[in-house]
Backbone as ProteinMPNN parsed JSONL, in Angstrom:
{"seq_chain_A": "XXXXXXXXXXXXXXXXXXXXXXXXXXXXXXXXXXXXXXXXXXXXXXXXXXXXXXXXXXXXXXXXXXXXXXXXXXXXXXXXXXXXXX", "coords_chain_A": {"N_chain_A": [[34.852, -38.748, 34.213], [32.807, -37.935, 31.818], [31.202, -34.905, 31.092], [27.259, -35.228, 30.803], [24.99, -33.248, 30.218], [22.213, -33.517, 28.98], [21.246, -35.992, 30.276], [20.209, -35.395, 32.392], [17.005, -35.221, 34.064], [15.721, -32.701, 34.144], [17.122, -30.936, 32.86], [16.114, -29.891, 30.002], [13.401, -28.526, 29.199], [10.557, -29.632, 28.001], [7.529, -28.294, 26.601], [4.074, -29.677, 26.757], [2.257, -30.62, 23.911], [-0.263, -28.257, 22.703], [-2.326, -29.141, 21.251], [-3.806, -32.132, 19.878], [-2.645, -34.217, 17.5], [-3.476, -34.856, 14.164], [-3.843, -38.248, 13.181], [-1.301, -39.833, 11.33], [-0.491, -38.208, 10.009], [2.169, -38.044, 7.901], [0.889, -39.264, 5.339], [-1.216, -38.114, 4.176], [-0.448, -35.583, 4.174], [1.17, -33.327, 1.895], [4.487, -33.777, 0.047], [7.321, -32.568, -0.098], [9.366, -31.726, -3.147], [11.89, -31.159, -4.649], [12.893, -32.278, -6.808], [10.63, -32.658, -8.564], [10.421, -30.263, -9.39], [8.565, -28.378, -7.984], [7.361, -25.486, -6.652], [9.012, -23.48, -3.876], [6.607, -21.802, -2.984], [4.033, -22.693, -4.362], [4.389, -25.485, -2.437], [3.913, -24.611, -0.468], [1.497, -23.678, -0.85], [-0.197, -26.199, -1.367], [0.464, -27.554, 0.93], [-0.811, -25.892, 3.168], [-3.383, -26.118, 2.036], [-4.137, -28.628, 2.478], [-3.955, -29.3, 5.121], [-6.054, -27.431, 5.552], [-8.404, -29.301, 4.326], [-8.728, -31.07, 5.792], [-9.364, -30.546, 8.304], [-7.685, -28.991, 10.376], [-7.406, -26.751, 12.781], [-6.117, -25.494, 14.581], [-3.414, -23.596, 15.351], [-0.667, -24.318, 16.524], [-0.714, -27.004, 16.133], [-0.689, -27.021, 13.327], [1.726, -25.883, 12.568], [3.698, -27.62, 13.858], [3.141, -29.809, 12.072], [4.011, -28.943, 9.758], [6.931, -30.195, 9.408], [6.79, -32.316, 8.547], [6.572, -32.619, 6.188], [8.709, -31.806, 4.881], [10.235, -33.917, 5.097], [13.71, -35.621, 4.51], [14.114, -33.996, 2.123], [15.106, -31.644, 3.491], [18.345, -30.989, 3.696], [18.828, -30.18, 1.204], [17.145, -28.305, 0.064], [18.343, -26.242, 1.877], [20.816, -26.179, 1.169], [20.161, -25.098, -1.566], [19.302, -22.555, -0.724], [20.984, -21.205, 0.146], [23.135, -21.169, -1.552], [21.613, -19.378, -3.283], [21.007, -17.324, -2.073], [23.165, -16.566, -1.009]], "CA_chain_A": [[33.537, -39.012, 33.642], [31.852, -36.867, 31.038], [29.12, -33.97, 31.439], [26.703, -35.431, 29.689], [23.582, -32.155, 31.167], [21.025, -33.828, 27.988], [20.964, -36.767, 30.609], [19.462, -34.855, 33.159], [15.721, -35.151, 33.735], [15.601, -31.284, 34.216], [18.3, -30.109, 32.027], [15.808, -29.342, 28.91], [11.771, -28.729, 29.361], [9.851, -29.509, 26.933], [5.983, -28.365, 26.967], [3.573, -30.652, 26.037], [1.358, -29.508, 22.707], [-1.005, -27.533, 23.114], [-3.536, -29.695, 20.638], [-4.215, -33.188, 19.383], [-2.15, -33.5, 16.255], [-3.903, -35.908, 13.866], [-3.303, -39.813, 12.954], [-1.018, -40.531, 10.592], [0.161, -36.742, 9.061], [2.671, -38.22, 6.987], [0.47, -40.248, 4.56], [-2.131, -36.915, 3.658], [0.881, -34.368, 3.412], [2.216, -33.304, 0.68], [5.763, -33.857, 0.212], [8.461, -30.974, -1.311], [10.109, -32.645, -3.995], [12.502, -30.491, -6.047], [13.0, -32.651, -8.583], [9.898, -32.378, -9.806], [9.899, -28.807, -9.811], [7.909, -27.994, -7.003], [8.532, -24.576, -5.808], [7.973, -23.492, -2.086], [5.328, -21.46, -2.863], [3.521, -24.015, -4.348], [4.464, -26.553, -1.839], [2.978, -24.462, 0.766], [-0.132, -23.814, -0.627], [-0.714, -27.501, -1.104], [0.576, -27.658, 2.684], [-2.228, -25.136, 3.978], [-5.007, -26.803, 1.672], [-4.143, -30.102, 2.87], [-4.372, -28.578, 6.505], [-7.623, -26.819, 5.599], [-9.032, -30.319, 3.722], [-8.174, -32.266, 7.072], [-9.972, -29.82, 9.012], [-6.538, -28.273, 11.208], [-7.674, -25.389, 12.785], [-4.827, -25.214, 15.417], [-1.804, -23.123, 14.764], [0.384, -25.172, 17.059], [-0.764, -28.295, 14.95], [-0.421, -26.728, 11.957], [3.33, -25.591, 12.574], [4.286, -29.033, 14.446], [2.992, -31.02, 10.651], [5.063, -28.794, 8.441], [8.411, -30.212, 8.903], [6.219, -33.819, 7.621], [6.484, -32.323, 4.244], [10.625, -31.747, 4.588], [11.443, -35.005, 5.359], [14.464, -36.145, 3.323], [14.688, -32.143, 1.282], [16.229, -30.047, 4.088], [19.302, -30.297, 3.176], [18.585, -29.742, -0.297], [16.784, -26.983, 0.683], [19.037, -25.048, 2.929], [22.1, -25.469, -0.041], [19.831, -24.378, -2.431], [18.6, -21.318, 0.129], [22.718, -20.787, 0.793], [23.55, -20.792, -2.71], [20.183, -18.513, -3.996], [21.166, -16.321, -1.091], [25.031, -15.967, -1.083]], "C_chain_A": [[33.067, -37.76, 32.899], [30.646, -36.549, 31.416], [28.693, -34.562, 30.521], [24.943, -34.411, 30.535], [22.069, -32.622, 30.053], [20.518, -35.476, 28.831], [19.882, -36.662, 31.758], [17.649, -34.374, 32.934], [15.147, -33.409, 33.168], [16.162, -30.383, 32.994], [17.57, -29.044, 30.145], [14.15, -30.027, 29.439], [11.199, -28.816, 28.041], [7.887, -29.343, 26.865], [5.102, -29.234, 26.394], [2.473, -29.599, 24.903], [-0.047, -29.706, 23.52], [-2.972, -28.665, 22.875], [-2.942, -31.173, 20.232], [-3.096, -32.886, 17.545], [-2.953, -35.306, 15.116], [-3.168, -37.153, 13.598], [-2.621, -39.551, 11.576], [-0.448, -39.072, 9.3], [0.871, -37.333, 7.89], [2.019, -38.989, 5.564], [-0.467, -39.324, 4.082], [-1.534, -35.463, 3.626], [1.433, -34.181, 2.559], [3.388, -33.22, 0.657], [6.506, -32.396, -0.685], [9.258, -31.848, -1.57], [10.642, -31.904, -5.346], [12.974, -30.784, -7.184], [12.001, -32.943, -9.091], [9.496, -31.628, -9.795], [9.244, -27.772, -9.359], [8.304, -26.71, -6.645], [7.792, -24.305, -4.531], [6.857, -22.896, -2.189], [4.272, -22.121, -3.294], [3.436, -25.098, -3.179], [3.609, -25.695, -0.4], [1.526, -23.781, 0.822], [-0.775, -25.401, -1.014], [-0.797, -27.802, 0.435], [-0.879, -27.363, 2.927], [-3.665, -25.518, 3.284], [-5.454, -27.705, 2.133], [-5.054, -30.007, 4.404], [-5.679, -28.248, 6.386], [-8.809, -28.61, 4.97], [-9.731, -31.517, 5.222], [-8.728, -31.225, 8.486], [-9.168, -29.54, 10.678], [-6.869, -27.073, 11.452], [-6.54, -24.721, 13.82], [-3.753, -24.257, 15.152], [-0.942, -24.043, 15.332], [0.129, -26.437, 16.134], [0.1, -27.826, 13.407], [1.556, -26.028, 12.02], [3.938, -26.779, 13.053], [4.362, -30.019, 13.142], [3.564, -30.463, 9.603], [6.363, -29.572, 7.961], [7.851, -32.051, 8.181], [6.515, -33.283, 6.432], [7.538, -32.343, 3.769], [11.191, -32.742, 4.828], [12.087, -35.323, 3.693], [14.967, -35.148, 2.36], [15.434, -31.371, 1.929], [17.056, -29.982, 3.986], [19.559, -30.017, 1.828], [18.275, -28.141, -0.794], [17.542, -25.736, 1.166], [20.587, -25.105, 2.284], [21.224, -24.723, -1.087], [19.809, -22.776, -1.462], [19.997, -20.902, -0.155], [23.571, -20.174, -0.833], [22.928, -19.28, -3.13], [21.007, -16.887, -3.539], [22.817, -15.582, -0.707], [25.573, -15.343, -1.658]], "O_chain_A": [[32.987, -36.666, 33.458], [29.631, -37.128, 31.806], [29.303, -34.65, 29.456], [24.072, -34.956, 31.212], [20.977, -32.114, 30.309], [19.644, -36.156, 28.293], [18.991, -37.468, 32.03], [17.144, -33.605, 32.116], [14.463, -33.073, 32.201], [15.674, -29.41, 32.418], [18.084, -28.15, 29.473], [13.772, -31.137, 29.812], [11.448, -28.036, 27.122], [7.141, -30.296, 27.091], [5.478, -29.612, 25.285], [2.087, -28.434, 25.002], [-0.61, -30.484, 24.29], [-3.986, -28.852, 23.548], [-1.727, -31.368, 20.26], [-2.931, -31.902, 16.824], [-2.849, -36.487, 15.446], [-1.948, -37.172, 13.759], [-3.32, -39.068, 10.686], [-0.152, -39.14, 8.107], [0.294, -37.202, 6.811], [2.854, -39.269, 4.705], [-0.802, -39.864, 3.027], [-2.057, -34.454, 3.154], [2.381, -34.921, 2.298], [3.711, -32.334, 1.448], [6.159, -31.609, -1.565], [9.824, -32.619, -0.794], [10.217, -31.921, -6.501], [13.339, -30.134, -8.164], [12.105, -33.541, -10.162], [8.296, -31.563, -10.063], [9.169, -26.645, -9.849], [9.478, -26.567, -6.307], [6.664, -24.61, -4.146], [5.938, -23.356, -1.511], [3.371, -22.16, -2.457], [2.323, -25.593, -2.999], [2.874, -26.228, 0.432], [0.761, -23.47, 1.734], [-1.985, -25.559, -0.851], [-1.794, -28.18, 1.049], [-1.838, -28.135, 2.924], [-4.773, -25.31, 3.78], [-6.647, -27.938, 2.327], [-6.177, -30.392, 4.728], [-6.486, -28.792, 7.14], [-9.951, -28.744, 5.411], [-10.671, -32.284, 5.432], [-8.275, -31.423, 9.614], [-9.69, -29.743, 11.774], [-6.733, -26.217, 10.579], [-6.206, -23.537, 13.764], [-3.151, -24.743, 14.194], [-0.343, -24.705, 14.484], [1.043, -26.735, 15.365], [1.08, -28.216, 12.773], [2.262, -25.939, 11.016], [5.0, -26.965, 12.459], [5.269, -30.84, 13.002], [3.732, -31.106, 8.566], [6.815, -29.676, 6.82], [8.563, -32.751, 7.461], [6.732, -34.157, 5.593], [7.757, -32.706, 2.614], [12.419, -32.816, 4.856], [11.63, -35.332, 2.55], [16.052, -35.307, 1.801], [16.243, -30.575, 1.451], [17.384, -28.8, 4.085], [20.658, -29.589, 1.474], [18.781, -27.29, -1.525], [17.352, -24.554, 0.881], [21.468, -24.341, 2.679], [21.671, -23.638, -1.458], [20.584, -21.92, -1.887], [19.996, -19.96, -0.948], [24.27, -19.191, -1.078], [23.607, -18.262, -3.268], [21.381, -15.899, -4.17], [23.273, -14.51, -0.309], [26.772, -15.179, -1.433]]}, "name": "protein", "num_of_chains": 1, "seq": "XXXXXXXXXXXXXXXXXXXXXXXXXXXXXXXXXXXXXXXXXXXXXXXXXXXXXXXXXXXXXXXXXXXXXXXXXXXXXXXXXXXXXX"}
């Protein structure tokens, strides 16, 4: 029989957040969308306006609703980064 230790209740804790994270993040986030040009710095001051618009004062919130903005780019992302950076 296979270890499987990710079956185990114990085997990985996870804390619960700290804060309330609002309804429905993905639908008042801005997305990163490099084909139209977007660059990260841009994309993350739309992020943190959005955040500030939507009245996020949390840090734990506000780091838990970033990766809403990467769905579907990270690996786009992290060849471009690999390339940029290599």
């Amino acid at each position: 029989m296979a270890q499987t230790p990710w079956n185990n209740p114990g085997a990985v804790l996870m804390p619960a957040p700290l804060s309330q994270i609002p309804a429905h993040p993905e639908k008042w986030l801005p997305k990163f969308n490099l084909e139209a040009g977007i660059l990260a710095e841009e994309h993350i001051n739309n992020f943190m306006l959005s955040i500030n618009l939507n009245g996020v004062t949390n840090e734990d919130v506000v780091v838990q609703l970033f990766p809403y903005t990467t769905r579907n780019s990270w690996i786009m992302v992290f060849l471009i980064t690999l390339w940029t950076y290599h």
